[in-house]
LODRENBA-257006 format. One line per field, with one value per atom (N, C-alpha, C): x, y, z; atom name; residue in three letters. Coordinates in steps of 0.2 Angstrom, whole numbers, plus 5000, padded with zeros to 4 digits. Layout:
xx X	...
yy Y	...
zz Z	...
a CA	...
r ALA	...
END
This chain:
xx 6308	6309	6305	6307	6303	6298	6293	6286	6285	6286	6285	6279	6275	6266	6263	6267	6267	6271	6272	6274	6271	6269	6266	6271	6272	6275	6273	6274	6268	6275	6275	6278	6274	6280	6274	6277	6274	6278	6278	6281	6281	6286	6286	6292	6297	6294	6299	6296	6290	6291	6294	6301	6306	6309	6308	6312	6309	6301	6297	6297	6299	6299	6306	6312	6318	6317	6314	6313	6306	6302	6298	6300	6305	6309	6312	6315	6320	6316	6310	6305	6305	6301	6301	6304	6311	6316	6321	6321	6324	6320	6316	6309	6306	6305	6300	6291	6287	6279	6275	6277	6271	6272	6271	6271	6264	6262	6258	6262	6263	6264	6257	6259	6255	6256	6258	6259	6253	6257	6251	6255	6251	6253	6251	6256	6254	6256	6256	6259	6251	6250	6244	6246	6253	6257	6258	6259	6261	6256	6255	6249	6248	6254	6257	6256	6254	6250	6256	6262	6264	6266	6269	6267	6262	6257	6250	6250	6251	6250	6258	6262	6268	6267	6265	6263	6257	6252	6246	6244	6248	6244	6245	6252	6253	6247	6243	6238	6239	6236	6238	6233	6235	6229	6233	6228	6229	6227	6229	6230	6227	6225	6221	6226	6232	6238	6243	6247	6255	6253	6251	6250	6254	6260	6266	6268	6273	6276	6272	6271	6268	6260	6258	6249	6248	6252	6251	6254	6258	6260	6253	6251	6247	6240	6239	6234	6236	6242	6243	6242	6244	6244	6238	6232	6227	6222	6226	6223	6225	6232	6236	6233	6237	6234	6241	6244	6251	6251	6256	6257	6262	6267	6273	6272	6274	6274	6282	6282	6289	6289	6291	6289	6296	6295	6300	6302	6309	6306	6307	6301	6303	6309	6314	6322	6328	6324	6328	6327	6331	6334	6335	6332	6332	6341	6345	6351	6350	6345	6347	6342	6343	6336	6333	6328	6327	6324	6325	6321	6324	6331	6333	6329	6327	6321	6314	6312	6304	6306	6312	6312	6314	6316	6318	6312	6307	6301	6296	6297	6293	6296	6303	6305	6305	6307	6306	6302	6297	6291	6294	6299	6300	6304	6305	6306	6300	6301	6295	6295	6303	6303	6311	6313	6319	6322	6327	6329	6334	6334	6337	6346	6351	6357	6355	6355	6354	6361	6362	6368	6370	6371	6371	6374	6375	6375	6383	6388	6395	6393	6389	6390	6391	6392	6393	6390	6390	6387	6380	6374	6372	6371	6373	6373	6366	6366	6361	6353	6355	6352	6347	6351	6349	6355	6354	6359	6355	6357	6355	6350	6345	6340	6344	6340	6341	6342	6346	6343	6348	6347	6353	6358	6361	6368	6371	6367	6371	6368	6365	6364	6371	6371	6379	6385	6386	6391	6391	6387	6385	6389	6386	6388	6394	6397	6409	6409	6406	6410	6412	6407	6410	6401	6400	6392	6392	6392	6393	6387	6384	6380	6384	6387	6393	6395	6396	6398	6394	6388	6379	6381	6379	6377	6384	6392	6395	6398	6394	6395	6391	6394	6391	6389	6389	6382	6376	6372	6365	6367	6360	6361	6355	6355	6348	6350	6345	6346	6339	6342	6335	6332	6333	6330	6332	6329	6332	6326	6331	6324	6318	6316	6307	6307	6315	6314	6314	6318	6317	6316	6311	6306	6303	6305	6300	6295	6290	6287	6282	6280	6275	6268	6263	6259	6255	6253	6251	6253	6259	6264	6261	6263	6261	6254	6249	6242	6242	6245	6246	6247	6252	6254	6251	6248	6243	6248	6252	6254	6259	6262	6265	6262	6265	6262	6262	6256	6254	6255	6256	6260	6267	6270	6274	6273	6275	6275	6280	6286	6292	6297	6303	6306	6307	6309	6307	6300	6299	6293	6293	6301	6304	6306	6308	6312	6307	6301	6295	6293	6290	6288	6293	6298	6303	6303	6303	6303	6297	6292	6286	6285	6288	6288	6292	6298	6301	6297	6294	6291	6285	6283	6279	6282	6291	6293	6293	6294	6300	6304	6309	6314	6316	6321	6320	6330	6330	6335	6336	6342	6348	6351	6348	6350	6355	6359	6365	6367	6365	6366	6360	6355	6350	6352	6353	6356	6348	6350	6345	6347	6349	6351	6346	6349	6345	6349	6344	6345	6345	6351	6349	6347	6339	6337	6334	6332	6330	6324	6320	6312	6309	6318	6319	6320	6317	6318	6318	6316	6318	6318	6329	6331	6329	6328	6325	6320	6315	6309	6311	6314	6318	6321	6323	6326	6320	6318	6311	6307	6306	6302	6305	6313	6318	6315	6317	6317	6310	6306	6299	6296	6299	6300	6304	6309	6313	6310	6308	6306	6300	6295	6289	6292	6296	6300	6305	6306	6310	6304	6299	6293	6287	6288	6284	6287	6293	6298	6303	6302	6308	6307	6299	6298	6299	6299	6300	6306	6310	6316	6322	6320	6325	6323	6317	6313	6317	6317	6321	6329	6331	6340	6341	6335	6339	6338	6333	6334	6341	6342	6345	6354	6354	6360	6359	6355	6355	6356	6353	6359	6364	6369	6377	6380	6376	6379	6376	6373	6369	6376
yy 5367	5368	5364	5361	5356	5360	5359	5362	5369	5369	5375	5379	5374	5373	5376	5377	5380	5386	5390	5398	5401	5406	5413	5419	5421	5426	5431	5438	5444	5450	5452	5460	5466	5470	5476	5480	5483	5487	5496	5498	5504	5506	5510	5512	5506	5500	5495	5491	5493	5487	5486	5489	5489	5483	5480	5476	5468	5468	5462	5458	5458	5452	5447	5451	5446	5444	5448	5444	5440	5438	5431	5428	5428	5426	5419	5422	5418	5416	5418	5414	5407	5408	5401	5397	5401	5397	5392	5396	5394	5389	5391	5387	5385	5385	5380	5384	5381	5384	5382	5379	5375	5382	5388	5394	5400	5401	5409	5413	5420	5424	5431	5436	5440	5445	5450	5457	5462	5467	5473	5479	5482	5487	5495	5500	5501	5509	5508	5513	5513	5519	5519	5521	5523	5525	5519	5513	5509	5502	5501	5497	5487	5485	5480	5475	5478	5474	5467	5472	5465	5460	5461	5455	5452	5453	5452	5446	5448	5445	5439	5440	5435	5431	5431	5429	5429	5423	5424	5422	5415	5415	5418	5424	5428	5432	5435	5440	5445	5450	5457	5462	5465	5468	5477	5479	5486	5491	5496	5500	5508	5512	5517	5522	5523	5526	5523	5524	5523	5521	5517	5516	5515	5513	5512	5506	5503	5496	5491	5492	5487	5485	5495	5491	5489	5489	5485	5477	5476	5470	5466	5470	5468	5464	5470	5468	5461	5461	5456	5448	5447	5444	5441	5446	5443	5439	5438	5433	5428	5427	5420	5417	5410	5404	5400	5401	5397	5398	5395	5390	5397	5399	5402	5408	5414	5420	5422	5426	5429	5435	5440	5447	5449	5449	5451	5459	5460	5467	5465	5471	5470	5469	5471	5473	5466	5462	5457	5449	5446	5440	5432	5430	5422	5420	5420	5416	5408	5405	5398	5396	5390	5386	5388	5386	5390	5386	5380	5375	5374	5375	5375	5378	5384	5389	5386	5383	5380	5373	5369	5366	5365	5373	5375	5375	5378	5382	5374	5369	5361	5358	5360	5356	5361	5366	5370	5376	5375	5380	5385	5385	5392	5397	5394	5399	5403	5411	5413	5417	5420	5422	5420	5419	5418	5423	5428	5431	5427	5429	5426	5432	5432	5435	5439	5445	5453	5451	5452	5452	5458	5459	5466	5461	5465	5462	5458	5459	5459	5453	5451	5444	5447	5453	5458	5456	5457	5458	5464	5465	5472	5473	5481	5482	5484	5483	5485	5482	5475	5470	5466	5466	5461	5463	5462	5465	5464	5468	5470	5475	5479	5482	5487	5495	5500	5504	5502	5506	5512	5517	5521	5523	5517	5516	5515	5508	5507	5512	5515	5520	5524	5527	5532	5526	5519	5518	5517	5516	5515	5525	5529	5533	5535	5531	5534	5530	5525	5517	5513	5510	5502	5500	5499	5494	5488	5487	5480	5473	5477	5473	5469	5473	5471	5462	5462	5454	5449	5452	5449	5448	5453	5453	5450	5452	5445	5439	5437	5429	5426	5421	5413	5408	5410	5407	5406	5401	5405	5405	5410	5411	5417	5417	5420	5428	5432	5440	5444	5449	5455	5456	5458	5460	5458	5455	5455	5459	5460	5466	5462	5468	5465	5464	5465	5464	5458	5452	5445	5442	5442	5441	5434	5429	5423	5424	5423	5421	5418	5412	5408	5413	5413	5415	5413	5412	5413	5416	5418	5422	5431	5430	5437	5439	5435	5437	5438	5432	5434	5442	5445	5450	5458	5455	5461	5461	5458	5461	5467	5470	5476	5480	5484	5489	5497	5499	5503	5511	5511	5519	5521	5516	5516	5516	5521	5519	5517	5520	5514	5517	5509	5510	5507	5504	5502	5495	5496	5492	5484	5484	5475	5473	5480	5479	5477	5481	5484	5477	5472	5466	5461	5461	5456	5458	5462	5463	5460	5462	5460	5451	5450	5442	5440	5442	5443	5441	5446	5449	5442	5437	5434	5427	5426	5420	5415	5420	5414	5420	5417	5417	5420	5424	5427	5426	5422	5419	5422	5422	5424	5418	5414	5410	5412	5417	5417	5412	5404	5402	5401	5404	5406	5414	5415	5420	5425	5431	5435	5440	5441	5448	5453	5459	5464	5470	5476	5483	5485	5488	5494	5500	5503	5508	5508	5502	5501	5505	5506	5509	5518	5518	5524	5531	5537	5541	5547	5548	5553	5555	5556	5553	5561	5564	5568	5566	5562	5560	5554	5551	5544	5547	5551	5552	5556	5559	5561	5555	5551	5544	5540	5541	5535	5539	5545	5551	5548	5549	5548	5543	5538	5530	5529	5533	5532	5533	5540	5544	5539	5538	5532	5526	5524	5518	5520	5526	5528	5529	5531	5533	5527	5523	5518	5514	5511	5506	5508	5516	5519	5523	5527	5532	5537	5545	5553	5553	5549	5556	5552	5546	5542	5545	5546	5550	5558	5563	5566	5566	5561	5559	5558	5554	5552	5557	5563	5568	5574	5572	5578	5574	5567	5563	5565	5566	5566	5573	5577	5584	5586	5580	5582	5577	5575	5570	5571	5578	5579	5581
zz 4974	4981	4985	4989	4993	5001	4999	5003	5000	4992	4991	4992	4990	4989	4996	5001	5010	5008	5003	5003	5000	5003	4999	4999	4991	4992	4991	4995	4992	4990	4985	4984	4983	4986	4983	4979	4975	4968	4970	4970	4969	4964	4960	4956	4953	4951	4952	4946	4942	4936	4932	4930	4926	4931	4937	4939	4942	4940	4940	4938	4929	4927	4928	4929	4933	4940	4943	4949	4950	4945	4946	4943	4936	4934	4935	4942	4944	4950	4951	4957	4957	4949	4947	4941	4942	4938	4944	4951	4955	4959	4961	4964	4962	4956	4956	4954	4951	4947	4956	4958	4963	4968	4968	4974	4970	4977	4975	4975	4971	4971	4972	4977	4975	4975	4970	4969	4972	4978	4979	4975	4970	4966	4969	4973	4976	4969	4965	4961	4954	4955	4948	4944	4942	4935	4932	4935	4933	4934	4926	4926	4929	4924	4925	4922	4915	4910	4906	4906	4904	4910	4914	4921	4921	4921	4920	4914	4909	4902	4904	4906	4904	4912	4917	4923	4925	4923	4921	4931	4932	4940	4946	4944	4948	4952	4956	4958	4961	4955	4956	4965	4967	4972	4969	4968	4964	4970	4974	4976	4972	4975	4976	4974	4982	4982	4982	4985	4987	4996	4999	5005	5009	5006	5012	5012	5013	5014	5017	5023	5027	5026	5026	5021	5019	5013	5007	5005	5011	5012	5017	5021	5027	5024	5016	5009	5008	5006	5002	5007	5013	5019	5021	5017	5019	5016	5009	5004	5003	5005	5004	5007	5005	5004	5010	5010	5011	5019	5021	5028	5032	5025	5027	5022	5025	5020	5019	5013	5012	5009	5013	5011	5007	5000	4998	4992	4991	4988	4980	4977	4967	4966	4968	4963	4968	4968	4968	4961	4965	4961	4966	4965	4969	4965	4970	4968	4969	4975	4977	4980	4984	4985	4992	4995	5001	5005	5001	5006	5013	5015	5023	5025	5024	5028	5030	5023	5026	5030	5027	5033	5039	5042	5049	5053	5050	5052	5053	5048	5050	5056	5057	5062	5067	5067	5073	5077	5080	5080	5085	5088	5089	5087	5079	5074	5072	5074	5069	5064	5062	5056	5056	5048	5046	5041	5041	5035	5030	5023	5018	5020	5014	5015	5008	5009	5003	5001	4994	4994	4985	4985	4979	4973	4965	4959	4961	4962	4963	4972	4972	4977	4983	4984	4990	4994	5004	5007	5008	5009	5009	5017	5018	5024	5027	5033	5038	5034	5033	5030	5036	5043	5046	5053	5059	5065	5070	5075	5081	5082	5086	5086	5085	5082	5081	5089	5094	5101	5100	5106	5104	5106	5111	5109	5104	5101	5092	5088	5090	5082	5083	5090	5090	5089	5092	5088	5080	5078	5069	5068	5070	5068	5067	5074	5073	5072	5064	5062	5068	5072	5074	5073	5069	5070	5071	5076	5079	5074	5072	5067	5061	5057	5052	5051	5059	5060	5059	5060	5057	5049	5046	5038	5035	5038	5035	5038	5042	5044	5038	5040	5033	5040	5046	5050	5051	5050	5055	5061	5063	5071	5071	5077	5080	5081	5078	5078	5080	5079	5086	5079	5070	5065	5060	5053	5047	5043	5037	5032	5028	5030	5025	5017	5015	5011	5008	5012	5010	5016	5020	5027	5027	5029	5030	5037	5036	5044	5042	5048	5050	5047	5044	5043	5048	5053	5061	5064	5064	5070	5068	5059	5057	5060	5059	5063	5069	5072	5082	5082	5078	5081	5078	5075	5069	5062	5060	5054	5056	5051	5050	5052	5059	5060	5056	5053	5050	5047	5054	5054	5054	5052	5049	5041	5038	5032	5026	5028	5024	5030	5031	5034	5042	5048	5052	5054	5047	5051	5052	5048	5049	5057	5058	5065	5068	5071	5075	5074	5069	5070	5071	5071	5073	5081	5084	5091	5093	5090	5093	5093	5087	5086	5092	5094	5099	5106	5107	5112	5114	5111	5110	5110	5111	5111	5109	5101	5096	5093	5088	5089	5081	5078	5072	5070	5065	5064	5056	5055	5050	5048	5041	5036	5029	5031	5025	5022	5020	5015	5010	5012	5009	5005	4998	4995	4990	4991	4986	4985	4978	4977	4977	4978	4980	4977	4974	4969	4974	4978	4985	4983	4985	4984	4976	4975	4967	4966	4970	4970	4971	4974	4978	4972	4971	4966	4969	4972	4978	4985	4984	4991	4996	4995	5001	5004	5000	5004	5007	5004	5008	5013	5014	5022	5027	5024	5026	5031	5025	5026	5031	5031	5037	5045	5042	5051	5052	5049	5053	5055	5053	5057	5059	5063	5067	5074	5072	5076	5081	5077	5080	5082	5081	5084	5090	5090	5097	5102	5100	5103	5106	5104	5102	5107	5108	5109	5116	5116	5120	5125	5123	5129	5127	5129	5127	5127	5132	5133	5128	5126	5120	5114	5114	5108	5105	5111	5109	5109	5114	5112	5106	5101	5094	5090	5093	5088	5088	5093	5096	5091	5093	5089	5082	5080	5073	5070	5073	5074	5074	5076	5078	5073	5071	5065	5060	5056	5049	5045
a N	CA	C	N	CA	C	N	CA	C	N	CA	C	N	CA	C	N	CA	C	N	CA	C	N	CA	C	N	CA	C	N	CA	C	N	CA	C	N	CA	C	N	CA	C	N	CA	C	N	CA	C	N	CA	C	N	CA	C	N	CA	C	N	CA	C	N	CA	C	N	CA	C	N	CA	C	N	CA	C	N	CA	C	N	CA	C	N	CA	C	N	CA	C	N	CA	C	N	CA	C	N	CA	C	N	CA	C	N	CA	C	N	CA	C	N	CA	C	N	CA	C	N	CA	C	N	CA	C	N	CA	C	N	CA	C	N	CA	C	N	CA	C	N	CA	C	N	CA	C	N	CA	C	N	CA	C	N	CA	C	N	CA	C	N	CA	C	N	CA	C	N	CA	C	N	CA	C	N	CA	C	N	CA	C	N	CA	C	N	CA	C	N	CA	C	N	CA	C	N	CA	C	N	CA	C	N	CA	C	N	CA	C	N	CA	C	N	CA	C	N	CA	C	N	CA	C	N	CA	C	N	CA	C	N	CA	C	N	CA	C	N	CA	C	N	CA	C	N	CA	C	N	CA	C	N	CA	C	N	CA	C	N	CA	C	N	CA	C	N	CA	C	N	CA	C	N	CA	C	N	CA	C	N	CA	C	N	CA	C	N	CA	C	N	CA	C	N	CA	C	N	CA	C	N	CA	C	N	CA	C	N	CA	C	N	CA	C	N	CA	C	N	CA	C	N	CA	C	N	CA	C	N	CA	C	N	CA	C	N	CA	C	N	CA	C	N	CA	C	N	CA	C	N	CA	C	N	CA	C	N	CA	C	N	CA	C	N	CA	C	N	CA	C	N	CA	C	N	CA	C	N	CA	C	N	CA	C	N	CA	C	N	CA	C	N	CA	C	N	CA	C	N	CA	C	N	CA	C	N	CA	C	N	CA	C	N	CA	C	N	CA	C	N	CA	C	N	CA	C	N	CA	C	N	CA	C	N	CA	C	N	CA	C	N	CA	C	N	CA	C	N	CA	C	N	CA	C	N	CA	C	N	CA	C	N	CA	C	N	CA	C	N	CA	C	N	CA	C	N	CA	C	N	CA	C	N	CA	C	N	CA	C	N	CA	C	N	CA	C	N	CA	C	N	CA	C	N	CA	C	N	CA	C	N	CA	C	N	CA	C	N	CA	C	N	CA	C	N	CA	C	N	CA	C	N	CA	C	N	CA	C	N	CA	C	N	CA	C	N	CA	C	N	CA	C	N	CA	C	N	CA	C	N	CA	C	N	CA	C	N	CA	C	N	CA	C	N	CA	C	N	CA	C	N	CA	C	N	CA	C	N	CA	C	N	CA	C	N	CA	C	N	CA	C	N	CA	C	N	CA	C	N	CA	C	N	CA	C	N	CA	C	N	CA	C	N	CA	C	N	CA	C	N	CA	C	N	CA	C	N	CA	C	N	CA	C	N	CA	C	N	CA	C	N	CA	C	N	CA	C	N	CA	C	N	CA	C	N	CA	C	N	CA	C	N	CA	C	N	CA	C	N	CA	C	N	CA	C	N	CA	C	N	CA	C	N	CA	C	N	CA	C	N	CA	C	N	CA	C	N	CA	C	N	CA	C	N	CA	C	N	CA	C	N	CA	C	N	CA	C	N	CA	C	N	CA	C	N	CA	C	N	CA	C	N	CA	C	N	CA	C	N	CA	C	N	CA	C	N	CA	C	N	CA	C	N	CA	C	N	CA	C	N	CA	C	N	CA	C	N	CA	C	N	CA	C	N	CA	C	N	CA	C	N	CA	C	N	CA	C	N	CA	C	N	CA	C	N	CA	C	N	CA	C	N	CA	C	N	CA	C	N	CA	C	N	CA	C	N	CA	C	N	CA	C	N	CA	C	N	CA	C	N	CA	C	N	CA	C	N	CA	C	N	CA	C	N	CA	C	N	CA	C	N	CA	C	N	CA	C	N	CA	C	N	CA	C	N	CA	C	N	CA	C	N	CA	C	N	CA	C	N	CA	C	N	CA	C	N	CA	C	N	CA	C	N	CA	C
r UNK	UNK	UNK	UNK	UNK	UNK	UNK	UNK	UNK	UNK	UNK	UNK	UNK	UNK	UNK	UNK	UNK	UNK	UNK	UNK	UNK	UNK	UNK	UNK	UNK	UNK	UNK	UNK	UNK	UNK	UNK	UNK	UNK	UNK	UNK	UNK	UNK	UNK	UNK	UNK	UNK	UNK	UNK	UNK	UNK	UNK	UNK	UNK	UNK	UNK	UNK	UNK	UNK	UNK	UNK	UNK	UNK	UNK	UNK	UNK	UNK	UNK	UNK	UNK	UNK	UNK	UNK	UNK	UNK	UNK	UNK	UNK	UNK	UNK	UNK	UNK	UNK	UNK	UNK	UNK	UNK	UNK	UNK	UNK	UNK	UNK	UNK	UNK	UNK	UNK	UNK	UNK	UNK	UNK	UNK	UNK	UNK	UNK	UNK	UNK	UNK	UNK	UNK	UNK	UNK	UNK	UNK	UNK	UNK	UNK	UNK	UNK	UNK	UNK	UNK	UNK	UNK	UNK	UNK	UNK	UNK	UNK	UNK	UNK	UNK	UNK	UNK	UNK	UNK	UNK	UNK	UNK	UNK	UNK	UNK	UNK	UNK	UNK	UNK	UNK	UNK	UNK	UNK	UNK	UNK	UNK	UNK	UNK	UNK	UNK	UNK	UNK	UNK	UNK	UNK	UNK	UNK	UNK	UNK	UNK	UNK	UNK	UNK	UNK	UNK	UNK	UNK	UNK	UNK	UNK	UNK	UNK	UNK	UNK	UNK	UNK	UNK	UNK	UNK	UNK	UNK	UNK	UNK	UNK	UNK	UNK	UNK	UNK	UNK	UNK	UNK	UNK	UNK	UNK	UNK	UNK	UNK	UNK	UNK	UNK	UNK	UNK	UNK	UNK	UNK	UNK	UNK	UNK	UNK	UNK	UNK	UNK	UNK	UNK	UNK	UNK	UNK	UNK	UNK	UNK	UNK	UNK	UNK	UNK	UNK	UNK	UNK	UNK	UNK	UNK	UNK	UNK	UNK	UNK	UNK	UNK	UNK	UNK	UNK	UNK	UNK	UNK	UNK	UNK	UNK	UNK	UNK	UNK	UNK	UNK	UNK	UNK	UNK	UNK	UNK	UNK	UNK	UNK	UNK	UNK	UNK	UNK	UNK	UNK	UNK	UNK	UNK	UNK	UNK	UNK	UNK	UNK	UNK	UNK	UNK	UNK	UNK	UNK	UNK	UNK	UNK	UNK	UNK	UNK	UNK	UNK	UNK	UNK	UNK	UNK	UNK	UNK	UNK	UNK	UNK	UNK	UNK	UNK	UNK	UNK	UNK	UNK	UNK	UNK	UNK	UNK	UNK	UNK	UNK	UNK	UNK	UNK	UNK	UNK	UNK	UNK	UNK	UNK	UNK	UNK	UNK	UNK	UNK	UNK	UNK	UNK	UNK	UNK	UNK	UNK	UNK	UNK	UNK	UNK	UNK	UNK	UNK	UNK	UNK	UNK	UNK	UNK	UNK	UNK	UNK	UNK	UNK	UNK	UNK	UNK	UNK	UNK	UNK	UNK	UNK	UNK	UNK	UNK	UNK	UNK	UNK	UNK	UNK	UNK	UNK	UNK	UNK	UNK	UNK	UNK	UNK	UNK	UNK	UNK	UNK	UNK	UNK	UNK	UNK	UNK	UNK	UNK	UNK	UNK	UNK	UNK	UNK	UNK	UNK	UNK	UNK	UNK	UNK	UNK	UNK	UNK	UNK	UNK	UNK	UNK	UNK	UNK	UNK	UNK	UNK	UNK	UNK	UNK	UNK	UNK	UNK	UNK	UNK	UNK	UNK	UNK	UNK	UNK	UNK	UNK	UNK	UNK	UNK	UNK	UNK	UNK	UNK	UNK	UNK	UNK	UNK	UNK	UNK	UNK	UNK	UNK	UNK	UNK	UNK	UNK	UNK	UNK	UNK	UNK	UNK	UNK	UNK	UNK	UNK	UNK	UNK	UNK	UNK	UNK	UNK	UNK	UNK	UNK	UNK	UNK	UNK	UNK	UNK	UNK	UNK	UNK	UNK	UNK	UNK	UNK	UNK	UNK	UNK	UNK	UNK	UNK	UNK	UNK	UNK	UNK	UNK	UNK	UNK	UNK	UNK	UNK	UNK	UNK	UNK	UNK	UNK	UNK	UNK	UNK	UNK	UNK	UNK	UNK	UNK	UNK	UNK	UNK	UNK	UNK	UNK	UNK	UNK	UNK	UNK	UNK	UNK	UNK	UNK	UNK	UNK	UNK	UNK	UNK	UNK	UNK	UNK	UNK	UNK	UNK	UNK	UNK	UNK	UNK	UNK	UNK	UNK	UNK	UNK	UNK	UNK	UNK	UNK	UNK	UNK	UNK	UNK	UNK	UNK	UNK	UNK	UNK	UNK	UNK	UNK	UNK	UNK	UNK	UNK	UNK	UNK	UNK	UNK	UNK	UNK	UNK	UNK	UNK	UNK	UNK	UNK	UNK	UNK	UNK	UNK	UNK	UNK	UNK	UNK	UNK	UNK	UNK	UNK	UNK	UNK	UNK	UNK	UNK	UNK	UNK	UNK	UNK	UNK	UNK	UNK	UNK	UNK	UNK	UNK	UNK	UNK	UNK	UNK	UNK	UNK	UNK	UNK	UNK	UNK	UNK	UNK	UNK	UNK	UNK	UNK	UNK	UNK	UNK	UNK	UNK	UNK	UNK	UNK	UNK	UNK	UNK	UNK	UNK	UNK	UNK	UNK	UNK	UNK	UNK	UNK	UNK	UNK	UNK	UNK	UNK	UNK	UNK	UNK	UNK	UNK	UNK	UNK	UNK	UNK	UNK	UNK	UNK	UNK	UNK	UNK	UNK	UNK	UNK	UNK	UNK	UNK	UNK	UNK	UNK	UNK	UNK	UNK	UNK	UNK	UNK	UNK	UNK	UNK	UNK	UNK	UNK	UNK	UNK	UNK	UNK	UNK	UNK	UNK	UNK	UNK	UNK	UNK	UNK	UNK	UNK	UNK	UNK	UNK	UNK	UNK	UNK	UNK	UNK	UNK	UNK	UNK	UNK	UNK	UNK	UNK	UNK	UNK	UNK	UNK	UNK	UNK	UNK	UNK	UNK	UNK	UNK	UNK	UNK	UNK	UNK	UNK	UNK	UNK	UNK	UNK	UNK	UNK	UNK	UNK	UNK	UNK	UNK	UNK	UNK	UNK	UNK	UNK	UNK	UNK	UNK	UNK	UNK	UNK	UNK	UNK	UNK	UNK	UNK	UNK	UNK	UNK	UNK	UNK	UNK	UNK	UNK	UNK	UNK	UNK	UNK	UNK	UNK	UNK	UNK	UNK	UNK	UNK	UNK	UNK	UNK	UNK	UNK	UNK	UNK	UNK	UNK	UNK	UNK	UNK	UNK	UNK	UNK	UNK	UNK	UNK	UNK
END
């Protein structure tokens, strides 16, 4: 892949080493040897010795706890080497090449991040991959089925969008610092949006490359979904709060009552 040697890619593992060695697999089967990789291990069950032994230049950063998404990406972020980061998740698969990405970012500086297209094992579109902000009018229309986002995740366009997910995330590795990184108190969920706004907010631009492809295990890492909804609500909540003011804060909870 051409400027690969200008990418850092950082993952963070939770519950997901049964799905590491296809996805670096195809890192640099697809792309190419000339990239860093660096694993934050955010899981102490899981050692990663054989990663380790079959992925010798990959770099491990070992965690204490389970930190949360963005900590431990914000970990990983701080040792790279590379020009451009890519925040991606374990349970995926490089389908293709991604050089259109690094070379939008050379020729255009007021890209500050770029999303790839999630797409499931079956070629499928993945939903709520990439769209429009979470405000809450589209949260109520996502509710009665018209999510205006849809037209986002299946176009074969690029084009410029309000968020794409952290799970296959490009950004300028200056823009990420300008803006502190993931914000932290978030702990899984939200926190892709919350820094694409903020990249936003500072006047560049956050763009949607759907022929840029990556398969994606939806919810590969996930083992228990009551704490995953637990996890969503309270990054919601912080982002209605953070982003919206009290009295949106309590609208979306009040919405999420009349829709459980």
């Amino acid at each position: 892949m051409q400027n690969s040697n200008k990418l850092s890619i950082i993952i963070v593992n939770y519950h997901s080493e049964k799905y590491l060695d296809k996805c670096l697999s195809s890192i640099y089967g697809v792309w190419g040897q000339d990239l860093e990789i660096i694993i934050v291990n955010n899981d102490i069950a899981e050692s990663l010795q054989n990663i380790i032994e079959k992925f010798p230049a990959v770099k491990i950063i070992q965690q204490k706890e389970n930190v949360g998404f963005g900590r431990a990406h914000n970990a990983g972020a701080q040792i790279t080497k590379g020009k451009y980061l890519l925040f991606l998740n374990p349970d995926t698969i490089i389908v293709n090449d991604a050089t259109d990405i690094l070379n939008k970012f050379e020729q255009d500086n007021s890209v500050g991040i770029i999303g790839a297209k999630l797409v499931n094992s079956e070629g499928k579109n993945q939903s709520w991959s990439v769209g429009y902000e979470a405000t809450l009018w589209n949260i109520l229309k996502n509710k009665l089925g018209f999510p205006e986002s849809r037209r986002i995740w299946e176009s074969a366009q690029t084009q410029e969008v309000e968020w794409t997910s952290g799970g296959s995330m490009f950004i300028r590795k200056e823009i990420f610092a300008e803006v502190g990184g993931f914000d932290e108190k978030f702990f899984l969920y939200f926190e892709d949006m919350d820094l694409c706004k903020r990249v936003c907010k500072i006047g560049k631009k956050v763009l949607y490359f759907p022929s840029v492809r990556i398969e994606h295990i939806e919810g590969g890492s996930v083992e228990n979904k009551n704490k995953q909804k637990k996890d969503y609500y309270a990054s919601q909540d912080y982002y209605f709060s953070k982003h919206f003011g009290l009295i949106q804060s309590v609208l979306i909870r009040l919405l999420r009552k009349l829709f459980v």
